[in-house]
N, C-alpha and C positions, 0 to 999 in steps of 0.2 A: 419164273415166278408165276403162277398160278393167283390170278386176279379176280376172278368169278365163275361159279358153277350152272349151271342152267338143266332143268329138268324138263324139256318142252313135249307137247304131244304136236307128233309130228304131222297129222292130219288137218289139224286148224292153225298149228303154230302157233297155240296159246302154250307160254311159258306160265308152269304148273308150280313150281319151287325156284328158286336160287340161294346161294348165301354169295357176299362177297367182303373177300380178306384183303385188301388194298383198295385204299382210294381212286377207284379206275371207274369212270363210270361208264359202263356197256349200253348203246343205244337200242331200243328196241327193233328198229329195222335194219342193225347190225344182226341182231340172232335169226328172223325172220330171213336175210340175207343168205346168211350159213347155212340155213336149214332145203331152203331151197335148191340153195346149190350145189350141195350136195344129193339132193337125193337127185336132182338134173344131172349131174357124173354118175349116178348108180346106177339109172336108169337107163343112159345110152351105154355101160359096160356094167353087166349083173358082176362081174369076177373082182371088180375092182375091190381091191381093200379102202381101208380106212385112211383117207389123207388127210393133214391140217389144210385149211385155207387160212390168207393171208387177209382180211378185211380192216380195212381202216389200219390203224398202227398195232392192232391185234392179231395175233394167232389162234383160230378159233380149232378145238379140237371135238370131233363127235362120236359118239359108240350107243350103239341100242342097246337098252337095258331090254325091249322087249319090241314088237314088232310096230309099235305104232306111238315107243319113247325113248327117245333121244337123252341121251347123257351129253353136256356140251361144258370142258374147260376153257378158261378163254387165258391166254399165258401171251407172256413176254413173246415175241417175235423171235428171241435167241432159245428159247426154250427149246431141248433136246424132244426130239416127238417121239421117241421108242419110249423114255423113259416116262413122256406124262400118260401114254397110250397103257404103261404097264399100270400107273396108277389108276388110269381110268376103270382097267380091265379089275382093279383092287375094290372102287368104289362101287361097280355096276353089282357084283357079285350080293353083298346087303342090300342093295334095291330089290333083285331080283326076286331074294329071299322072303324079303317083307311083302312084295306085292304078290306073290303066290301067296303066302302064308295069312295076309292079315289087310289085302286091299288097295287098292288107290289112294285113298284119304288115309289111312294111316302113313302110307309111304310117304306120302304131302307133308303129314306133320310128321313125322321122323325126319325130314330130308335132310335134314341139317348137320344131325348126330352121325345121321348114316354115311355122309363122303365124309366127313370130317377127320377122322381117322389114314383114309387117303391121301388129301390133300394136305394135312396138316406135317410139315418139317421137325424132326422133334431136333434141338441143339444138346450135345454133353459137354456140361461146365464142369470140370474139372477143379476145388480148391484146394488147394498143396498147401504145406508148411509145417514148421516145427509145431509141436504140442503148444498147445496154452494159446497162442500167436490171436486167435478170431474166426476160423475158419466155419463153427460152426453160430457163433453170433451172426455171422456179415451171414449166413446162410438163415436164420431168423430175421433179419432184417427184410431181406428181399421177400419173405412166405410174409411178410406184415406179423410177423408173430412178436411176440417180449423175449427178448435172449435171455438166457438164462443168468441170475445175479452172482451164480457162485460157478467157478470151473469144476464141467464134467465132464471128463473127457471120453472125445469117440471114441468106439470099439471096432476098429477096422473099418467102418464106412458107414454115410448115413443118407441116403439117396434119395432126395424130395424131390414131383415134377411142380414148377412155379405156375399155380395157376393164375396169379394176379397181376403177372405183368406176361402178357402176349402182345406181341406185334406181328402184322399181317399174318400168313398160315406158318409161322412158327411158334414151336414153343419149347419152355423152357424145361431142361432135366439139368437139378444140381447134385453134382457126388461131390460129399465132403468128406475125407482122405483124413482117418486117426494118425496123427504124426506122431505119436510115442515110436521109439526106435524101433522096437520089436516087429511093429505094422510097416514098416517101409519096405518090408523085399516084397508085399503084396502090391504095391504102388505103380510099376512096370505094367501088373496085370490089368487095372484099374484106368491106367492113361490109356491102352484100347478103346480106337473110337470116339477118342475126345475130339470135339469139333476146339474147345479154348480151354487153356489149361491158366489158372490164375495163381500164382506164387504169395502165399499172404505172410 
């Protein structure tokens, strides 16, 4: 789980941006920490790649977006490091873009939008069932929208991501599944990749 991002110049070790998706709160002379110590392994081995260090009950992970800034997630201690190293290598790439293209202070105020995409889990809710059942009400409920008064039924699939309810860097995608008979041999194709499939 990826708990905090950190955007620091690596020169003074003033952290420039961060966002944070769980209640974890990161010390400051925990990244100051990181950053040191890292570049204290780089510097007595130039070949070294990139390793997590282990500080405090965190896993701190780092990648240059550019020669003098540091990209730092800060993840669960069980956290796979190939897999957050790939996403790191996903978030650095729009940093990169925007500070060539449009500056430091822009990249400052974009930081947020820009790993967010990276970082963020998308979940596929899956809502089954025969026609008429709710599936695309209980699917207006959760968007805050007014369901609709009269039945209309789906036409093969109607796939909203939920922006009103997020928890930590996930979020939510709902496919809601037209149960009329005729739509069902698509259904097989449609449960691909469902993280929770709900029977209503």
């Amino acid at each position: 789980m990826i708990h905090n991002t950190f955007l620091v110049r690596v020169s003074n070790g003033k952290v420039l941006a961060s966002t944070q998706y769980w209640p974890v709160d990161v010390k400051p002379e925990e990244v100051v920490e990181f950053v040191e110590t890292r570049l204290e392994l780089r510097s007595a081995d130039s070949s070294m790649q990139e390793i997590p260090l282990i500080i405090g009950d965190d896993k701190y992970h780092g990648i240059e977006v550019v020669s003098d800034l540091l990209l730092i997630f800060v993840t669960d201690t069980s956290e796979d490091d190939h897999a957050i190293f790939e996403r790191m290598e996903d978030a650095a790439k729009p940093l990169r873009r925007t500070l060539e293209k449009k500056g430091l202070s822009k990249l400052v105020e974009d930081y947020e939008t820009l790993v967010e995409p990276s970082v963020t889990t998308r979940l596929k809710i899956a809502l089954v069932g025969e026609g008429g059942v709710g599936k695309t009400t209980t699917l207006h409920l959760l968007l805050g929208d007014t369901p609709p008064k009269q039945y209309v039924p789906t036409i093969a699939l109607n796939l909203e991501t939920v922006e009103n309810i997020r928890f930590g860097n996930y979020s939510l995608v709902l496919w809601d599944f037209a149960g009329q008979e005729r739509f069902r041999t698509l259904w097989r194709f449609y449960f691909h990749g469902a993280d929770v499939i709900f029977l209503v």
